[in-house]
N, C-alpha and C positions, 0 to 999 in steps of 0.2 A: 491430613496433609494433601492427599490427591484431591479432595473438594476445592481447599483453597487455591491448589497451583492450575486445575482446572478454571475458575472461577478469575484466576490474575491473567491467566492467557486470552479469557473471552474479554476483560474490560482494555488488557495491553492493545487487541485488534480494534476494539472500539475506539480507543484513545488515538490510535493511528489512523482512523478515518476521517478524525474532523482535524488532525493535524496536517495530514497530508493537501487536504481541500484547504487550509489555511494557508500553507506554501505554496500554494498555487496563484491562491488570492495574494501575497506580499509581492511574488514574483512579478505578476505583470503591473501592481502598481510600481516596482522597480522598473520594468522595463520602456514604464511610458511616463515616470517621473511622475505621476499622479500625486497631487496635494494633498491625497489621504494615507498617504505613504508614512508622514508624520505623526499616524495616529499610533505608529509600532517603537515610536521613542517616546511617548507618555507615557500616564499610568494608566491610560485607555488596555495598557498592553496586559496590564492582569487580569481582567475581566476577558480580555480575546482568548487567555491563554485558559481559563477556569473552561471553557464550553469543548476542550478533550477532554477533560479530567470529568466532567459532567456526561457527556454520552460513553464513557469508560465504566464509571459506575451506573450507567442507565443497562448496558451492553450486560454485566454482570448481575443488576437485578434479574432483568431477562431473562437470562441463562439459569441461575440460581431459584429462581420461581416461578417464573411461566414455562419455560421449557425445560423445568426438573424434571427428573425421571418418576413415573408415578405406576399404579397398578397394570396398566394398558401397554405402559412403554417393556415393564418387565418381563408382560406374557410376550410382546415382541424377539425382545432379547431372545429365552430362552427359546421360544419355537425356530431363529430363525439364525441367532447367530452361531456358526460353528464352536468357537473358543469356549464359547460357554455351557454349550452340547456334548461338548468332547471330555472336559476338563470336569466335568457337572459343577464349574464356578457358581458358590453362594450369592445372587443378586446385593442382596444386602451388604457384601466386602469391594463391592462396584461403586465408584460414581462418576455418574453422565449426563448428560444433556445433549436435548438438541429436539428439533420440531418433528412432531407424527401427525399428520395427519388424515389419516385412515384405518383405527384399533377398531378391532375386531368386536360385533357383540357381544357379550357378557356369555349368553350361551352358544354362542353358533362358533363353524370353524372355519368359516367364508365369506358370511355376512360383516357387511362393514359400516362403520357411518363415518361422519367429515367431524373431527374436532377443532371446537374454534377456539380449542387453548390453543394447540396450535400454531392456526389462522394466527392467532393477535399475537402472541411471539417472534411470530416469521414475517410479519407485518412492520413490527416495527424496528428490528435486524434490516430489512429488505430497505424499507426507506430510511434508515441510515447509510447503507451503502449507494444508493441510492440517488439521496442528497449530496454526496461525497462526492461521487462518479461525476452526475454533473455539473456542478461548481470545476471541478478541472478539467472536465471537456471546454466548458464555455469559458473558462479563465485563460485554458490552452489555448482553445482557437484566438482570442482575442491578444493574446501574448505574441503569437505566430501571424498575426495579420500587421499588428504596430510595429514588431521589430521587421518585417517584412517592407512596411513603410517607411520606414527609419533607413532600412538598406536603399530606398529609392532616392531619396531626396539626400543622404549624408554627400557633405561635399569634402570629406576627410580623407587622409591616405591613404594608397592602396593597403596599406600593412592594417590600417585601421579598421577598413573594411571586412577585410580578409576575419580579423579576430569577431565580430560582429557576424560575419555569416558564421562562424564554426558554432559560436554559442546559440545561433537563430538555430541550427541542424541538431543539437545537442536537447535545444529546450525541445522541440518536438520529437526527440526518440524520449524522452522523459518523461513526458506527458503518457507515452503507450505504456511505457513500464509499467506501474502502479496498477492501473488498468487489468493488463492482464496477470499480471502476478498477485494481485489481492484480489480485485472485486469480483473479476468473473470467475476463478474459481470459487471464492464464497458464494456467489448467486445461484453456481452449478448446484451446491448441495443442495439447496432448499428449492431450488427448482425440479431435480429428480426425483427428490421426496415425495416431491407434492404426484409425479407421475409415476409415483412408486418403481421408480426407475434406479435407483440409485445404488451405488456397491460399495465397501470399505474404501477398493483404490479412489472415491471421488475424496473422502475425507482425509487421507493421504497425502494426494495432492496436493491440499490445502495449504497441509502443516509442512508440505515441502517448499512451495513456494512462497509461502513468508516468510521463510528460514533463508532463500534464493536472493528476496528484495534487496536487502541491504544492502547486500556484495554486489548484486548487480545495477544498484543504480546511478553510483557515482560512474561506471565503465563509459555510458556517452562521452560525457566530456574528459574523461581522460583518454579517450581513445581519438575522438573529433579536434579536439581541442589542440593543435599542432603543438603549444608550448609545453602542456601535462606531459602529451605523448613523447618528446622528445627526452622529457626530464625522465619520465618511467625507462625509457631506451637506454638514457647514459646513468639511470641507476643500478640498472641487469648489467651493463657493460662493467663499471666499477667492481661491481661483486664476482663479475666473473674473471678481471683481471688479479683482485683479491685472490680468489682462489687457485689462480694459475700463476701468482707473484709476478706478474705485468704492470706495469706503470701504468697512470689513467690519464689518456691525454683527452680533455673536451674541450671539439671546436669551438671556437666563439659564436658559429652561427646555432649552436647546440644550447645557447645562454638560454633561459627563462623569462621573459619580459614582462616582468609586473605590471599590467597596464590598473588604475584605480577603479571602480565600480563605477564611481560617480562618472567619468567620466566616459565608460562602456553605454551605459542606460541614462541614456539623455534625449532629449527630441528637441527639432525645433521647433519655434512657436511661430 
């Protein structure tokens, strides 16, 4: 059972890296009305959606047999990890993964050489994250430069406007999000490893802040976003009238204004 939920966790973050690079990619064909925007209402859309589910099981091969745990990673273990020093945990009631890159020779207790199992494990984890990272740097920037454009030239109301910067401020704190809460911690590991630098809290961290992402990445725009933000305000308000049996009175200028998509991400021509 811990093989398999280990082995679902490595393909879930694989599956999240080319998804997240893929909403990066719709967003700014959104936001510049792009002709290839209509490739995500055909059936073009099941082929786009197969290649997470395809670097998800790539992610889990990986993990599962290139960077299984094998003779080298064991003697690692027991010389060096605590829990398993203290406890005398049987390696064989364990399962792990993850990249070594410097096992010890067969008879020495210092001597070391470079494993390019490895190497080729962490190689291909690393340019998937990689790949990931910048597909959304460069879909960001480019998302951040149009709607940027868009703010220059719209000759629409001020209120129109107004909504238009909040979502311009929102898509670039979104863009950092993901960034630092997946990829550079995942990089961290296999970067310290490799300078045999690394300690339990790096791996930690990891499984902390992909646990963090979710919750925190819709908070831009409901925090930027003046209409979220106000509706979240007169929602705490109601609940707290609720509970102190107060009547709930909400301003009219406190209303919600549905404005449509279509016509938030538009440019002129």
């Amino acid at each position: 059972m811990s093989c398999l939920m280990d082995l679902l966790f490595v393909g879930f973050f694989g599956t999240s890296m080319s998804i997240l690079a893929l909403h990066f990619i719709y967003r700014f064909f959104s936001v510049t009305n792009s002709r290839y925007l209509k490739i995500f209402d055909s059936w073009l859309i099941i082929p786009i959606f197969t290649v997470p589910l395809i670097n998800g099981v790539l992610y889990m091969i990986t993990g599962g047999i290139i960077l299984s745990a094998d003779a080298e990673t064991d003697r690692f273990m027991r010389e060096n990890y605590l829990k398993v020093i203290k406890n005398q945990t049987n390696l064989e009631d364990l399962y792990y993964m993850g990249p070594f890159f410097w096992p010890k020779l067969e008879n020495s207790i210092t001597e070391t050489y470079f494993s390019w199992k490895g190497a080729e494990g962490s190689l291909i984890v690393m340019g998937s994250i990689g790949l990931s990272s910048s597909i959304m740097i460069f879909f960001g920037i480019k998302g951040y430069i149009s709607m940027n454009n868009l703010l220059a030239i719209t000759s629409n109301s001020e209120q129109f406007q107004n909504i238009q910067k909040q979502l311009f401020q929102a898509l670039c704190i979104q863009t950092i999000i993901p960034v630092v809460l997946m990829h550079i911690p995942a990089s961290a590991i296999y970067i310290t490893i490799f300078f045999e630098k690394s300690s339990v809290i790096v791996g930690e961290t990891l499984s902390l802040t992909i646990a963090m992402y979710p919750a925190m990445n819709p908070l831009p725009t409901i925090y930027i976003v003046q209409s979220y933000r106000k509706a979240v305000k007169d929602y705490f308000i109601s609940i707290k009238n609720t509970l102190l049996k107060k009547p709930t009175v909400i301003p009219v200028s406190h209303t919600v204004q549905v404005i449509p998509v279509s016509s938030i991400f538009t440019t002129t021509s």
